[in-house]
C-alpha positions in Angstrom: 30.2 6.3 -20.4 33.7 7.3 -20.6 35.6 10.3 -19.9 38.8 11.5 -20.8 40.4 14.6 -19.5 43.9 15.9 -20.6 45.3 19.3 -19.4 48.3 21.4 -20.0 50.2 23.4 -18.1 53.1 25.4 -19.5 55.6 26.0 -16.5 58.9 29.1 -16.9 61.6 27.5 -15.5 65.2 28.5 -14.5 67.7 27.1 -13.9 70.5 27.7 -10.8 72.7 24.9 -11.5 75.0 22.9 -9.0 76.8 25.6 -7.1 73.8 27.4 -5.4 73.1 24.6 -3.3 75.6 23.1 -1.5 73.2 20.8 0.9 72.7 17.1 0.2 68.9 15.9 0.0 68.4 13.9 2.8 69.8 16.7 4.9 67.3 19.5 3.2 64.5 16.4 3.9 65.5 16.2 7.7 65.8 20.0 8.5 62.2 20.8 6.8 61.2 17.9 8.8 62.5 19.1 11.8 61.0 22.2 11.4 57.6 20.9 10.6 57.2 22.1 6.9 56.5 19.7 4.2 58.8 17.7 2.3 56.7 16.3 -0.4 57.2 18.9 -3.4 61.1 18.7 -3.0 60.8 14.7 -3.0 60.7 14.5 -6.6 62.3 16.1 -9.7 59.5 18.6 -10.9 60.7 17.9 -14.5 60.3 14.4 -15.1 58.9 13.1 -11.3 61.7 10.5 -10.9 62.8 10.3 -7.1 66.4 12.3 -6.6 68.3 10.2 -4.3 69.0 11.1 -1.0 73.1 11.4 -0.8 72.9 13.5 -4.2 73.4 17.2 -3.8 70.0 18.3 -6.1 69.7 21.0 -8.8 67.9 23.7 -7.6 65.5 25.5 -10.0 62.9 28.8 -9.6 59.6 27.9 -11.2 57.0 30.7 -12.0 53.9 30.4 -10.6 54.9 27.4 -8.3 58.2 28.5 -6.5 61.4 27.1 -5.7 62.0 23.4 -6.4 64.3 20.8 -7.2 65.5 19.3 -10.4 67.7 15.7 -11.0 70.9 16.4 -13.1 69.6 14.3 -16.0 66.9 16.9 -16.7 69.8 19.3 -15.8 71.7 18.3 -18.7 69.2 18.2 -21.1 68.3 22.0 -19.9 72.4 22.9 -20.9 72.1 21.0 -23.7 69.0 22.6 -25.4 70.4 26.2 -23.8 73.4 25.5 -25.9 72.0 24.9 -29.4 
């Protein structure tokens, strides 16, 4: 038997851009860590799941339904792009 399950989820996104957040990632990592909270939703880029590296200052972005998270700049840039056309 075989079974083959594919879902979709539709996600509203926005965008913040670069200037909200001013705090690199490894420094966001270590202060939730310090504090006890999770870290492994903000470990990630929500858009494409590639890891943001940790001396990079990450894009933050409001997602409905989920809350805040972080996005890499390549998936950044393809947001300005398509918000452009």
């Amino acid at each position: 038997m075989e079974l083959v399950k594919v879902t979709e989820k539709k996600y509203s996104i926005v965008f913040y851009g670069e200037k909200v957040w001013k705090m690199t990632h490894k420094n966001f990592l270590n202060s939730r860590k310090f504090y006890g909270m999770t870290t492994k939703e903000f470990e990630k880029c929500f858009i494409c799941e590639k890891t943001i590296d940790l001396d990079e200052v990450p894009i933050f972005i409001k997602v409905k339904g989920v809350g805040n998270r972080f996005a890499c700049r390549k998936c950044a840039e393809k947001n300005s792009k398509n918000a452009t056309k």
